[in-house]
PDB file of N, H, CA, C and O in Angstrom:
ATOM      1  N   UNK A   1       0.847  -1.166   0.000  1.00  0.00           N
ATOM      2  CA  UNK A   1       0.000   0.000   0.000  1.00  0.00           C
ATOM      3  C   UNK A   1       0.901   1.240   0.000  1.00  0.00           C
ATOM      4  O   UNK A   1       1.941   1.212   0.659  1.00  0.00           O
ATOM      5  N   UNK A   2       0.555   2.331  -0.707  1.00  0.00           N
ATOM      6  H   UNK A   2      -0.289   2.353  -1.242  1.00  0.00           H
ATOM      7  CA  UNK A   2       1.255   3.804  -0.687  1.00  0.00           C
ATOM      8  C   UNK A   2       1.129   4.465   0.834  1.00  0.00           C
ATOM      9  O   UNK A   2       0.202   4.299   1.627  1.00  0.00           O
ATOM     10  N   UNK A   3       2.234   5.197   0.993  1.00  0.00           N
ATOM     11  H   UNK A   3       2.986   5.331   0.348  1.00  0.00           H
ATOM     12  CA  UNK A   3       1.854   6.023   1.993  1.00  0.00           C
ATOM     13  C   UNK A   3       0.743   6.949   1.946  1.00  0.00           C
ATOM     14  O   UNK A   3       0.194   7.299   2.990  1.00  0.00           O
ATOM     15  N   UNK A   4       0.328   7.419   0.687  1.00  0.00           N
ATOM     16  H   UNK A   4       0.774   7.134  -0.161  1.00  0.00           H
ATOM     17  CA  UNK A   4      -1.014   7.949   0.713  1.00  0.00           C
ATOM     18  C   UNK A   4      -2.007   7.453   0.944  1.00  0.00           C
ATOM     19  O   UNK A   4      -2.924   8.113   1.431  1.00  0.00           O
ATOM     20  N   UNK A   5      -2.142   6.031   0.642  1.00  0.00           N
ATOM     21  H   UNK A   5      -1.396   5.495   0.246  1.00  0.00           H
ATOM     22  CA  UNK A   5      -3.651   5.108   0.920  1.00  0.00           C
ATOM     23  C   UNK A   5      -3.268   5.023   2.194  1.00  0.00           C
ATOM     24  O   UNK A   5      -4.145   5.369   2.985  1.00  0.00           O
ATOM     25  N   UNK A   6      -2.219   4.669   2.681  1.00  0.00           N
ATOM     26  H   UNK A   6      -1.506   4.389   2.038  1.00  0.00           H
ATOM     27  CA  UNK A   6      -1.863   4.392   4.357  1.00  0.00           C
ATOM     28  C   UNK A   6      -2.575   5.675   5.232  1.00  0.00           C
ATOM     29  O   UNK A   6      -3.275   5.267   6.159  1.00  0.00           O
ATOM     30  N   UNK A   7      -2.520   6.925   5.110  1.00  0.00           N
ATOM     31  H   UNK A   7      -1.951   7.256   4.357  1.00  0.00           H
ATOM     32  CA  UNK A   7      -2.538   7.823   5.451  1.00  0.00           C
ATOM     33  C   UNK A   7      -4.294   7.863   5.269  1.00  0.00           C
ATOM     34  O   UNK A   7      -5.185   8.039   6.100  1.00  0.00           O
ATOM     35  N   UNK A   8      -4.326   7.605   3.727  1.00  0.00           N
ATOM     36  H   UNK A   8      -3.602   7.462   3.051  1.00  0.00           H
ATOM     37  CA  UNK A   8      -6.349   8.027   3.660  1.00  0.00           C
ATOM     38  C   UNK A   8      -6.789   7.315   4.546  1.00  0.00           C
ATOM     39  O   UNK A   8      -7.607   7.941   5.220  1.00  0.00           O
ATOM     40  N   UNK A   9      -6.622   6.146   4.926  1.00  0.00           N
ATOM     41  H   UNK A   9      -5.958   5.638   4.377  1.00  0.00           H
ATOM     42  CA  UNK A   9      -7.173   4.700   5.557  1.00  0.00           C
ATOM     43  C   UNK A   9      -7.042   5.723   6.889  1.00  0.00           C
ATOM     44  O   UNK A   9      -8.019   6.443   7.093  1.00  0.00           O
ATOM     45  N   UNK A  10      -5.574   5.866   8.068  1.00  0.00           N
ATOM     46  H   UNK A  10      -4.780   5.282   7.902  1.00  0.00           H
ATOM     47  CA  UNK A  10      -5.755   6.397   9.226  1.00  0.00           C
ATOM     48  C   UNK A  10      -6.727   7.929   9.307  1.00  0.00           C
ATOM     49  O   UNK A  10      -7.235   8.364  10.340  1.00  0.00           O
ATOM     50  N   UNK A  11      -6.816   8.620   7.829  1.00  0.00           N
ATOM     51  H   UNK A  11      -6.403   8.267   6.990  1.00  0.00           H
ATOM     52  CA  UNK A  11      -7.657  10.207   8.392  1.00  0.00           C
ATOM     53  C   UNK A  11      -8.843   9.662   8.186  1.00  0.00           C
ATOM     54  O   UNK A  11      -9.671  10.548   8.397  1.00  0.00           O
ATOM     55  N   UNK A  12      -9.524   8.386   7.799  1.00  0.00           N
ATOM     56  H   UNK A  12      -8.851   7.666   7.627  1.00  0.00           H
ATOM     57  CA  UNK A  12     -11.004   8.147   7.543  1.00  0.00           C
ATOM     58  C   UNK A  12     -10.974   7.423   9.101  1.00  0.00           C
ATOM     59  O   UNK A  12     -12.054   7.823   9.534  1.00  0.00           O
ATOM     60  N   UNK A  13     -10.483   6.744   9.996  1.00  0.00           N
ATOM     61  H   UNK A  13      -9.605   6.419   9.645  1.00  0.00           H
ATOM     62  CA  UNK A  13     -10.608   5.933  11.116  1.00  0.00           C
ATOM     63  C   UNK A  13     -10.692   7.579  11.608  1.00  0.00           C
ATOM     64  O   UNK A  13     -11.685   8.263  11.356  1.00  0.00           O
ATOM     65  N   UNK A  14      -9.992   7.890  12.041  1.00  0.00           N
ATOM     66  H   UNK A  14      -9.186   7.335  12.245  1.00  0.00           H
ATOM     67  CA  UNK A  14      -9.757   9.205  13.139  1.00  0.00           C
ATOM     68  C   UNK A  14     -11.397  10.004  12.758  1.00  0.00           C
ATOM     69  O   UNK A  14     -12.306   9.804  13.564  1.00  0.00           O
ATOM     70  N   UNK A  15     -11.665  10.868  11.536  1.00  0.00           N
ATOM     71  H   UNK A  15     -10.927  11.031  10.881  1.00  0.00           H
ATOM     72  CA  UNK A  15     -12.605  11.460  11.213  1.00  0.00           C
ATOM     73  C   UNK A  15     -13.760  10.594  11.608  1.00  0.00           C
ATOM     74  O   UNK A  15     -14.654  11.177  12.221  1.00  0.00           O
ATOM     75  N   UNK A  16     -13.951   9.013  11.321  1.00  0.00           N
ATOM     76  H   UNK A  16     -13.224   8.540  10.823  1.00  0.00           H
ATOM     77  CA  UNK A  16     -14.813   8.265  11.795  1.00  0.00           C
ATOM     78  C   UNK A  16     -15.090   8.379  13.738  1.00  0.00           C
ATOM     79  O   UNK A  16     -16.195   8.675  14.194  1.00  0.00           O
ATOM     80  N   UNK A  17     -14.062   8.128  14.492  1.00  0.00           N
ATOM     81  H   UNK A  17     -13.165   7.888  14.122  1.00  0.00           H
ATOM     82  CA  UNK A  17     -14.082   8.105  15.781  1.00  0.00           C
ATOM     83  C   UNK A  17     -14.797   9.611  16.154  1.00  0.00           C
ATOM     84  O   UNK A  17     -15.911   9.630  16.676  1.00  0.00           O
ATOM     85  N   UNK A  18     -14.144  10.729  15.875  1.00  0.00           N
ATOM     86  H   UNK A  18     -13.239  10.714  15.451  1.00  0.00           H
ATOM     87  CA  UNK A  18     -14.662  12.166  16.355  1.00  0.00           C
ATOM     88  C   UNK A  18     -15.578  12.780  15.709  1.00  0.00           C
ATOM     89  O   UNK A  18     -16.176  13.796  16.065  1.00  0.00           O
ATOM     90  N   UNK A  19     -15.768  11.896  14.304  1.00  0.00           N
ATOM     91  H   UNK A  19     -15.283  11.071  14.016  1.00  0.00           H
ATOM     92  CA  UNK A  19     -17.551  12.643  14.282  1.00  0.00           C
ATOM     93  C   UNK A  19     -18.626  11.675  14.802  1.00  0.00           C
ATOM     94  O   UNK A  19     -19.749  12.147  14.978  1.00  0.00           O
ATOM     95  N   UNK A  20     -18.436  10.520  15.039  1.00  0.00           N
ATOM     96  H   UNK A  20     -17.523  10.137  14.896  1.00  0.00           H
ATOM     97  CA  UNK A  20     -18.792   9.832  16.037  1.00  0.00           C
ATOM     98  C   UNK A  20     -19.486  10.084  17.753  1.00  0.00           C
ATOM     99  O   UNK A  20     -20.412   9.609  18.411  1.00  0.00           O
ATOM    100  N   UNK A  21     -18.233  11.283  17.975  1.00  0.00           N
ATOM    101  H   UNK A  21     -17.482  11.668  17.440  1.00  0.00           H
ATOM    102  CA  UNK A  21     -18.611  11.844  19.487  1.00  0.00           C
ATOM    103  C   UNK A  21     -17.591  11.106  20.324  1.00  0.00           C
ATOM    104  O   UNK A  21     -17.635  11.221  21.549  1.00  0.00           O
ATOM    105  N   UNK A  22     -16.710  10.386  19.760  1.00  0.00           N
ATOM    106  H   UNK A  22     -16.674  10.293  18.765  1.00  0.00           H
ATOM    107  CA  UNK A  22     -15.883   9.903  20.755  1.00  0.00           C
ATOM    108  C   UNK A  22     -14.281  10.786  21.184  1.00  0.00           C
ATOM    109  O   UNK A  22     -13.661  11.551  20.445  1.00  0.00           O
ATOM    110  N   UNK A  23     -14.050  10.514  22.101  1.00  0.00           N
ATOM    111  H   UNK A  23     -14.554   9.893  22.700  1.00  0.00           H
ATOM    112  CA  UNK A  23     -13.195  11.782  22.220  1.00  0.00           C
ATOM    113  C   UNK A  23     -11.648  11.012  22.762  1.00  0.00           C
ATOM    114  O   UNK A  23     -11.621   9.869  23.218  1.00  0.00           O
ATOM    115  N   UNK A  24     -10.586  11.770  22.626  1.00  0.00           N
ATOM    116  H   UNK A  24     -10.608  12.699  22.255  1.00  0.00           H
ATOM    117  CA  UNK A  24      -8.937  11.437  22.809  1.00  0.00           C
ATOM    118  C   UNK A  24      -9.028  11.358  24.157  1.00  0.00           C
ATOM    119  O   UNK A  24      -9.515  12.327  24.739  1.00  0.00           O
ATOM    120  N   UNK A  25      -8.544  10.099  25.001  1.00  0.00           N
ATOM    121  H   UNK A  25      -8.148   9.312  24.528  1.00  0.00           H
ATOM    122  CA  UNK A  25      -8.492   9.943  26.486  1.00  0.00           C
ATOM    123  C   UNK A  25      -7.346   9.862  26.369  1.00  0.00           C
ATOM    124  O   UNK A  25      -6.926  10.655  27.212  1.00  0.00           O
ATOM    125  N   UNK A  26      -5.890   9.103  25.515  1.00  0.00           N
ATOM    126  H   UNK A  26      -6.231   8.459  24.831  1.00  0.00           H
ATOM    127  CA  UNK A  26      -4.772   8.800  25.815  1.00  0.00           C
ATOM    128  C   UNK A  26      -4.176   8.350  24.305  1.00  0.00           C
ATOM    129  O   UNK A  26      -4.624   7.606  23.433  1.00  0.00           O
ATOM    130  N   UNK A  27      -2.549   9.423  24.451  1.00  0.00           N
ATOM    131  H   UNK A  27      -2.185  10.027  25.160  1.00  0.00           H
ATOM    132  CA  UNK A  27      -1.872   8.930  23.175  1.00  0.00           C
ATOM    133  C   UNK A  27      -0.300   8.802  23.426  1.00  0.00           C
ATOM    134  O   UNK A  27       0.437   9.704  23.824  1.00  0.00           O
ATOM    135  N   UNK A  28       0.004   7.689  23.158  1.00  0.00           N
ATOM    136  H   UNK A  28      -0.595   6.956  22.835  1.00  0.00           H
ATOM    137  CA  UNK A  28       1.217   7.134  23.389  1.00  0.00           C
ATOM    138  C   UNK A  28       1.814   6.611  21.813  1.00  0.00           C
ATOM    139  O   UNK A  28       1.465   5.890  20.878  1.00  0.00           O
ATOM    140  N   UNK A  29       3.050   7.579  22.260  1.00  0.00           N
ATOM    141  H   UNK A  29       3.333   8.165  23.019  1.00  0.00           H
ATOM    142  CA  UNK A  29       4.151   7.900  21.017  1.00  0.00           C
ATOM    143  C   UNK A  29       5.067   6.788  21.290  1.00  0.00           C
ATOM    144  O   UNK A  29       5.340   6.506  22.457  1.00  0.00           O
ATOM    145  N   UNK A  30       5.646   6.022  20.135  1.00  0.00           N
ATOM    146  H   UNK A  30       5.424   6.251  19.188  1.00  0.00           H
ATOM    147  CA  UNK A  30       7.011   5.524  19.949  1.00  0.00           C
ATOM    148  C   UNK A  30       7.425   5.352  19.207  1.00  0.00           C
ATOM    149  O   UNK A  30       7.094   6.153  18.333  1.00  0.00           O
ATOM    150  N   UNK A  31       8.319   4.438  18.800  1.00  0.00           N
ATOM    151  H   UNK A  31       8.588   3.787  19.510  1.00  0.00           H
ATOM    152  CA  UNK A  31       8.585   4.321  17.527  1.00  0.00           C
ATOM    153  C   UNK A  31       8.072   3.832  16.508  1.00  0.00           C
ATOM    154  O   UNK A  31       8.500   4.062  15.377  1.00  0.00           O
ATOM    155  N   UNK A  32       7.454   3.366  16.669  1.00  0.00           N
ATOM    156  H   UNK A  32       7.107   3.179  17.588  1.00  0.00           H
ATOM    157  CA  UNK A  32       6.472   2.438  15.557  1.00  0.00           C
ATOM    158  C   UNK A  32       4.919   3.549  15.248  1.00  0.00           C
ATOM    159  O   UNK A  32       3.861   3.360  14.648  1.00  0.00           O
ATOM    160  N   UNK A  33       5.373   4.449  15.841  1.00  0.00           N
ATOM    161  H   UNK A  33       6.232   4.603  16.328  1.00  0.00           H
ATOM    162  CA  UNK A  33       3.720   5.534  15.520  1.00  0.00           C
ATOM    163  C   UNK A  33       3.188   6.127  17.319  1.00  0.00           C
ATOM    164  O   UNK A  33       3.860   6.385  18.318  1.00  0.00           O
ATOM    165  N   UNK A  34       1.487   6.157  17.010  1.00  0.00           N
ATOM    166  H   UNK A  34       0.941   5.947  16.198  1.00  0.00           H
ATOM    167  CA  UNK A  34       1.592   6.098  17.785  1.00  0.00           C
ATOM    168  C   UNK A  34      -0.097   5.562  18.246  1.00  0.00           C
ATOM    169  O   UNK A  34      -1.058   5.580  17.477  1.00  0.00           O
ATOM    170  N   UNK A  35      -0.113   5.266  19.179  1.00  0.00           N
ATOM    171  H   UNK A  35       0.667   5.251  19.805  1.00  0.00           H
ATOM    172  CA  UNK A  35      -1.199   4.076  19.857  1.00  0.00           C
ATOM    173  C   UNK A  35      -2.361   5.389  20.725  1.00  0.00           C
ATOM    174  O   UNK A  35      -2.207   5.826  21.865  1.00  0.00           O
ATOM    175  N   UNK A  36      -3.648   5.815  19.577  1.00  0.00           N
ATOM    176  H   UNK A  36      -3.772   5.459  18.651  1.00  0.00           H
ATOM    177  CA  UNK A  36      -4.300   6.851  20.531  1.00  0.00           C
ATOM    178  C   UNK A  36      -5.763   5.847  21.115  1.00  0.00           C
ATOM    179  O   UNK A  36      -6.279   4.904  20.514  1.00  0.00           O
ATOM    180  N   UNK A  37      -6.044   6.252  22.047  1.00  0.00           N
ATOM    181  H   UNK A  37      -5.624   7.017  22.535  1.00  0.00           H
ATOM    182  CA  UNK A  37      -7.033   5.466  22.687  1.00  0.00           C
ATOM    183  C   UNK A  37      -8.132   6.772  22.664  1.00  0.00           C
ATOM    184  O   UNK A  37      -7.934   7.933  23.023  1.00  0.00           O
ATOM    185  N   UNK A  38      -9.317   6.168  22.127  1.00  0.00           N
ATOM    186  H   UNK A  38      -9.477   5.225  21.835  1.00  0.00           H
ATOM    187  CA  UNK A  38     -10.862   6.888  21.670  1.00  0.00           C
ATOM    188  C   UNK A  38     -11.687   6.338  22.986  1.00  0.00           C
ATOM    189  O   UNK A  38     -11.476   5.260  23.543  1.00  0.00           O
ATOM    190  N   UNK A  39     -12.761   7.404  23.390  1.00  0.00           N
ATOM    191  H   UNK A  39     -12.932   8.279  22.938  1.00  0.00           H
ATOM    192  CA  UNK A  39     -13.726   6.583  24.107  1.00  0.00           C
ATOM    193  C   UNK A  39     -15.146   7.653  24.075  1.00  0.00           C
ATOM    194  O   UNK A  39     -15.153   8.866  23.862  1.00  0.00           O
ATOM    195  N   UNK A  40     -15.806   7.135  24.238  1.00  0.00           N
ATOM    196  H   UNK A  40     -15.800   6.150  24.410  1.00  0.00           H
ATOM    197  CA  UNK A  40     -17.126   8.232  24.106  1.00  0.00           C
ATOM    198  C   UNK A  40     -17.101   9.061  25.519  1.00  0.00           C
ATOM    199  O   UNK A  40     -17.476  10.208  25.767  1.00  0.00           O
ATOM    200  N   UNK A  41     -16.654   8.286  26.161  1.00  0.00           N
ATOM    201  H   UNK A  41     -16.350   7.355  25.960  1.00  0.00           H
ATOM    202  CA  UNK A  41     -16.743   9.504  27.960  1.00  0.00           C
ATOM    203  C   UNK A  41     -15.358   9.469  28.389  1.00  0.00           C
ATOM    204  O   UNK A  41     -14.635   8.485  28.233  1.00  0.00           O
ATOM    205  N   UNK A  42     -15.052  10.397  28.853  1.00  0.00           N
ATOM    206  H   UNK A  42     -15.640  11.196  28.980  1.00  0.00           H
ATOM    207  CA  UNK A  42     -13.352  10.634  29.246  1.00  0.00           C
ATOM    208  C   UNK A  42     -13.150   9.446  30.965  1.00  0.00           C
ATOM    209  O   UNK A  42     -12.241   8.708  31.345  1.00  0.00           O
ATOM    210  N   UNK A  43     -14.288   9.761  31.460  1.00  0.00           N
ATOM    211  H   UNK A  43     -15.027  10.360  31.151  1.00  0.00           H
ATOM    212  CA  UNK A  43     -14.275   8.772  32.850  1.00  0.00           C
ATOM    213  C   UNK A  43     -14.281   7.352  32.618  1.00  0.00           C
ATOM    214  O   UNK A  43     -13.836   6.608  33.492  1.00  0.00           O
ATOM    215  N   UNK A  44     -14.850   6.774  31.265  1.00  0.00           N
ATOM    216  H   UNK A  44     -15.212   7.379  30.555  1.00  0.00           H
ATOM    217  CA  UNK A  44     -14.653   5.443  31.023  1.00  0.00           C
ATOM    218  C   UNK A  44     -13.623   4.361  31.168  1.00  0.00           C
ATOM    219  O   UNK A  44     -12.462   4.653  30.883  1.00  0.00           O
ATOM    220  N   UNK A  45     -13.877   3.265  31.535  1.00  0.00           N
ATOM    221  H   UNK A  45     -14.820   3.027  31.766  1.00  0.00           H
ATOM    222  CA  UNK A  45     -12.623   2.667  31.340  1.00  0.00           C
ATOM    223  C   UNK A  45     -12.298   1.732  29.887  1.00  0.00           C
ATOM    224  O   UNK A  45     -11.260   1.190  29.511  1.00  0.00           O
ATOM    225  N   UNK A  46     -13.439   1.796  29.372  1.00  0.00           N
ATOM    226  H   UNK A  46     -14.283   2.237  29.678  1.00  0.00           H
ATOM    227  CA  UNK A  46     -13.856   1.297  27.791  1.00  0.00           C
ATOM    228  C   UNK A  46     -13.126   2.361  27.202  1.00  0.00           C
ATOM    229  O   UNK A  46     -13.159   3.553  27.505  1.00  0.00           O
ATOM    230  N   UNK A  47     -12.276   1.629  26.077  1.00  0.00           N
ATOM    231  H   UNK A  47     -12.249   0.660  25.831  1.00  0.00           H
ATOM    232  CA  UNK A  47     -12.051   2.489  25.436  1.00  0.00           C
ATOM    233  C   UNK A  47     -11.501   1.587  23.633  1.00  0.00           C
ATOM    234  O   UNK A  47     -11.083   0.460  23.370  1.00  0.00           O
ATOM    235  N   UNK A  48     -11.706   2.417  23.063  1.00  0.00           N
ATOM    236  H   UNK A  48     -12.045   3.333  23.277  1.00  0.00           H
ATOM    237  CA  UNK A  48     -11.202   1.846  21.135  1.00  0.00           C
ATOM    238  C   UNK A  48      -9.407   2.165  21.410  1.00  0.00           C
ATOM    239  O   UNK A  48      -8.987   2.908  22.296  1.00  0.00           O
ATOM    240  N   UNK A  49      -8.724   1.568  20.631  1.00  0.00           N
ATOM    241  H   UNK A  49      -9.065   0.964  19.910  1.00  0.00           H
ATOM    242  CA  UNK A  49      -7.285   2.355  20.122  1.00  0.00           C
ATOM    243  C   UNK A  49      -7.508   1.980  18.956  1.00  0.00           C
ATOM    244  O   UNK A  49      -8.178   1.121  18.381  1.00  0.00           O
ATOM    245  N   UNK A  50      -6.577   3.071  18.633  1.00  0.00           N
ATOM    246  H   UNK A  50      -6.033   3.768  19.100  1.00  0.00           H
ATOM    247  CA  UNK A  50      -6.445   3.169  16.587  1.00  0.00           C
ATOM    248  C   UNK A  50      -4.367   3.588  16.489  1.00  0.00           C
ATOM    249  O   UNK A  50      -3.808   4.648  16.773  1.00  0.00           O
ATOM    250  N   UNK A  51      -3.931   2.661  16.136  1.00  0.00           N
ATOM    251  H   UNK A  51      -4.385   1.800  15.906  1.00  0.00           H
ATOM    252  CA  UNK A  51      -2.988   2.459  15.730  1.00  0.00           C
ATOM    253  C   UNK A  51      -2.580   3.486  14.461  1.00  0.00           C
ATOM    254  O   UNK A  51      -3.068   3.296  13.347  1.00  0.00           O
ATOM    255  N   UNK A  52      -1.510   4.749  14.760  1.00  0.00           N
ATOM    256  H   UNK A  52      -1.114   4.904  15.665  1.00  0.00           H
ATOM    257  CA  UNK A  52      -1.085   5.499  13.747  1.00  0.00           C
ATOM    258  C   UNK A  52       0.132   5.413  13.532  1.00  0.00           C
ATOM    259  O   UNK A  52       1.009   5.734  14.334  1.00  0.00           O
ATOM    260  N   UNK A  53       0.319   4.909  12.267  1.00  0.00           N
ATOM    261  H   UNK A  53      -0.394   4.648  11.616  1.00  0.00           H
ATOM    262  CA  UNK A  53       1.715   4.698  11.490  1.00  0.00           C
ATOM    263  C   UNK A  53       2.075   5.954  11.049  1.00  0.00           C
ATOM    264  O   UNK A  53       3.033   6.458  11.634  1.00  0.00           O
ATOM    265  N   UNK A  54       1.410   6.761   9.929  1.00  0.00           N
ATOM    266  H   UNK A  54       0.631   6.351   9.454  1.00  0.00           H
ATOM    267  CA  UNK A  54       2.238   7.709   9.158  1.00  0.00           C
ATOM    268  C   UNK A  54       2.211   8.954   9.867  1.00  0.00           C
ATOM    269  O   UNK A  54       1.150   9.409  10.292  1.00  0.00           O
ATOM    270  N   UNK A  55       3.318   9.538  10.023  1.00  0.00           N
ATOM    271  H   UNK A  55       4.180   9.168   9.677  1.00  0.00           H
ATOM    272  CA  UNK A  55       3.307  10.558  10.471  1.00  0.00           C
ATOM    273  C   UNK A  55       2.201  11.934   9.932  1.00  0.00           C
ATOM    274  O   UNK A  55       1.826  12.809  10.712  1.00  0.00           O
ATOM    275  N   UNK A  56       1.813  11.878   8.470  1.00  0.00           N
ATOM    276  H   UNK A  56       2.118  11.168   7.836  1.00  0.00           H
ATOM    277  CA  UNK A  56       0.647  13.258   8.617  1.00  0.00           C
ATOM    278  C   UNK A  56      -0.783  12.742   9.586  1.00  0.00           C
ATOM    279  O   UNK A  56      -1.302  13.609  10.289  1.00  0.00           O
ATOM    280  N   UNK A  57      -1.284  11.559   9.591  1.00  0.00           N
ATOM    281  H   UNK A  57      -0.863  10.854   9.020  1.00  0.00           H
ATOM    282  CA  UNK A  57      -2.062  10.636  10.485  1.00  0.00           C
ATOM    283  C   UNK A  57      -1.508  11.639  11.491  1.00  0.00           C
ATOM    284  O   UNK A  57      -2.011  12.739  11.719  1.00  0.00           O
ATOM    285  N   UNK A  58      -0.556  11.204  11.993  1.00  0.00           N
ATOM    286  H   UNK A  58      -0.147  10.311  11.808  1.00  0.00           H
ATOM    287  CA  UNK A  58      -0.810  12.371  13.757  1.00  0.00           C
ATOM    288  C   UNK A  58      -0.728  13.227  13.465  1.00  0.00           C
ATOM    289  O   UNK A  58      -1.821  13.687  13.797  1.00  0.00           O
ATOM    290  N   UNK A  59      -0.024  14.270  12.852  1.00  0.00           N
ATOM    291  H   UNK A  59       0.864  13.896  12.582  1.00  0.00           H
ATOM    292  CA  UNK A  59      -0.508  15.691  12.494  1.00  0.00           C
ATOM    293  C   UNK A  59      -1.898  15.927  12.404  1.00  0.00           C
ATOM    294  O   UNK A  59      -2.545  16.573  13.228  1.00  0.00           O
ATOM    295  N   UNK A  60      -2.568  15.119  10.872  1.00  0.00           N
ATOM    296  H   UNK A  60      -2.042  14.594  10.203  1.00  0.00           H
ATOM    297  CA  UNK A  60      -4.117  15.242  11.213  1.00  0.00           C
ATOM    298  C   UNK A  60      -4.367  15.634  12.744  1.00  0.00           C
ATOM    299  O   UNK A  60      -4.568  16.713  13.302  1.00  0.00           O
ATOM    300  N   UNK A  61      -4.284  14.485  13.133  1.00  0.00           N
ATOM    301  H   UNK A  61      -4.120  13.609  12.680  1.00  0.00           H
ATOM    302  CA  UNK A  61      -4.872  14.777  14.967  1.00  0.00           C
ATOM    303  C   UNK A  61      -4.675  15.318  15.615  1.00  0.00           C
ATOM    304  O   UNK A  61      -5.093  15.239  16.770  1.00  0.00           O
ATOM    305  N   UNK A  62      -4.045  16.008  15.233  1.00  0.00           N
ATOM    306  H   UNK A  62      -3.705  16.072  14.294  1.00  0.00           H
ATOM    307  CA  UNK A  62      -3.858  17.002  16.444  1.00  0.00           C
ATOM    308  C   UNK A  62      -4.153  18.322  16.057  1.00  0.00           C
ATOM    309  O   UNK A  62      -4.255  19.251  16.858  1.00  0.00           O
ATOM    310  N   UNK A  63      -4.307  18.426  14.682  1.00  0.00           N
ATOM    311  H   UNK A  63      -4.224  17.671  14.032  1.00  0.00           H
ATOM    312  CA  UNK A  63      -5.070  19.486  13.777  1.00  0.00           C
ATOM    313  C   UNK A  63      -6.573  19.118  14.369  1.00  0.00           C
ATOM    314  O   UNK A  63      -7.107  20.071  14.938  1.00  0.00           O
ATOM    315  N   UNK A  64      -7.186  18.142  14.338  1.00  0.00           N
ATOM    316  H   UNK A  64      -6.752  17.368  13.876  1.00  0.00           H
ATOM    317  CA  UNK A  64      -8.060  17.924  14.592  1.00  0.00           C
ATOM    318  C   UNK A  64      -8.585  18.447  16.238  1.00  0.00           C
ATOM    319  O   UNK A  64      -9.449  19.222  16.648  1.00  0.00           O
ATOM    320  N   UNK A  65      -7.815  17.789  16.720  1.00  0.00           N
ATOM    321  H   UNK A  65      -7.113  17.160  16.388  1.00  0.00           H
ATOM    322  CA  UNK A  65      -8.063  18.557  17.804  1.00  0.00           C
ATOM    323  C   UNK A  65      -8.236  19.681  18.298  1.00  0.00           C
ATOM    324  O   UNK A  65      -9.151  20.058  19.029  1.00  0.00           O
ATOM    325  N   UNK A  66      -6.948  20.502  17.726  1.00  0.00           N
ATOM    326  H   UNK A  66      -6.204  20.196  17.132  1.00  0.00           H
ATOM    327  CA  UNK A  66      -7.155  21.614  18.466  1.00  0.00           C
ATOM    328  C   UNK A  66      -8.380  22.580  17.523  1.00  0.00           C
ATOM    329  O   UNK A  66      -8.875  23.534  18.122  1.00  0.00           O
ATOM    330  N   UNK A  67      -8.777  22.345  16.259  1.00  0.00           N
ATOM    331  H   UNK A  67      -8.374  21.570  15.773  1.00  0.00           H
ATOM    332  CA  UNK A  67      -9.673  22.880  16.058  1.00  0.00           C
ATOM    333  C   UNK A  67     -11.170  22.659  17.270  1.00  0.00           C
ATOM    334  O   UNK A  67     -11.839  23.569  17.760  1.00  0.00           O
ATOM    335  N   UNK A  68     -11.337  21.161  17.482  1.00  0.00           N
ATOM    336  H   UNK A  68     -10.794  20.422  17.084  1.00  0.00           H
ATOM    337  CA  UNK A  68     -12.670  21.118  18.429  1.00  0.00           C
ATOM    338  C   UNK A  68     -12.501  21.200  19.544  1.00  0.00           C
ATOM    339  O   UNK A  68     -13.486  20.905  20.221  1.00  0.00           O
ATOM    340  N   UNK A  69     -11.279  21.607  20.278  1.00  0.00           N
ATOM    341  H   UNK A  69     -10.479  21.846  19.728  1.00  0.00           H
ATOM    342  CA  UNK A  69     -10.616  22.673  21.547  1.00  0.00           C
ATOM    343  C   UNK A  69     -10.280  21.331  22.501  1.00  0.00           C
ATOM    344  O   UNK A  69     -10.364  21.394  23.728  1.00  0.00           O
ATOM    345  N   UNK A  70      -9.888  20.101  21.780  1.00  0.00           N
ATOM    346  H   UNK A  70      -9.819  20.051  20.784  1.00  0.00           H
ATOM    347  CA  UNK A  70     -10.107  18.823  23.034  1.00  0.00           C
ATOM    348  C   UNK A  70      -8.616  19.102  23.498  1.00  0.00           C
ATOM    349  O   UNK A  70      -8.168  18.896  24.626  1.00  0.00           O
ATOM    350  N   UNK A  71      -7.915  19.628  22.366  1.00  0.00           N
ATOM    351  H   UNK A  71      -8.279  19.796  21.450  1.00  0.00           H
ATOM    352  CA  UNK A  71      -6.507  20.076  22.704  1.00  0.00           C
ATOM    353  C   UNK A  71      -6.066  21.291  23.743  1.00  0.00           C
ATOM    354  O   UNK A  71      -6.362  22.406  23.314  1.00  0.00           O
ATOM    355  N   UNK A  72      -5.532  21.276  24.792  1.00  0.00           N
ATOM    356  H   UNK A  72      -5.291  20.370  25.141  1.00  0.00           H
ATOM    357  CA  UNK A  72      -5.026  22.143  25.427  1.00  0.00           C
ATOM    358  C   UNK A  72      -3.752  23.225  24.883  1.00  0.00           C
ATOM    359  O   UNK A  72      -2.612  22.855  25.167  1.00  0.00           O
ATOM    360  N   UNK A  73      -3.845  24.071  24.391  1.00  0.00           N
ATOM    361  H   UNK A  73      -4.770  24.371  24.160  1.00  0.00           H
ATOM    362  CA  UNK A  73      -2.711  24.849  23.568  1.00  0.00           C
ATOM    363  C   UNK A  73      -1.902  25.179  24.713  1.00  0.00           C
ATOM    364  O   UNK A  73      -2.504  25.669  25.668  1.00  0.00           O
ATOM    365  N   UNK A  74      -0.085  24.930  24.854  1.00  0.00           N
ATOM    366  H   UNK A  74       0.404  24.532  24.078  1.00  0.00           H
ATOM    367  CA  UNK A  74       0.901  25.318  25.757  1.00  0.00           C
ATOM    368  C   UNK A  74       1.403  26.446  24.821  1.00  0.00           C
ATOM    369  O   UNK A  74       1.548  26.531  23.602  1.00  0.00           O
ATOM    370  N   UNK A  75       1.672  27.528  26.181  1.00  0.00           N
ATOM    371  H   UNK A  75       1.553  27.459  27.172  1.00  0.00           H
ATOM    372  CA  UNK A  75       2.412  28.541  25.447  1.00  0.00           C
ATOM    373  C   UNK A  75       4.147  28.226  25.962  1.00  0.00           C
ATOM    374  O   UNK A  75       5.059  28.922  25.516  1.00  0.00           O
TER     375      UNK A  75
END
């Protein structure tokens, strides 16, 4: 698969989860990407992960985020 289909595939999962209503409880970076955990209530202990390989995939998200303010902006 291209890194572009790689990439369409992770911004259609992500866009799927948050127009959904489910929201970012936890994202853990390493080397292999990075492992974000979705859940519809932040107090839950249920939760989805979605596995991100390509790096614009996390950019997306965090674009994503901070547009629907789930992101905390550090100055």
């Amino acid at each position: 698969m291209s890194a572009f289909a790689d990439f369409e595939k992770e911004k259609l999962a992500i866009d799927q989860f948050l127009d959904s209503g489910y929201v970012v409880v936890a994202i853990q970076e390493n080397l292999e990407g990075a492992l974000v955990k979705f859940s519809k209530d932040r107090s839950s202990t249920k939760h989805n992960d979605l596995h991100l390989i390509t790096a614009d995939a996390r950019k997306y998200l965090t674009t994503r985020l901070l547009m629907n303010g789930q992101l905390a902006r550090s100055v």
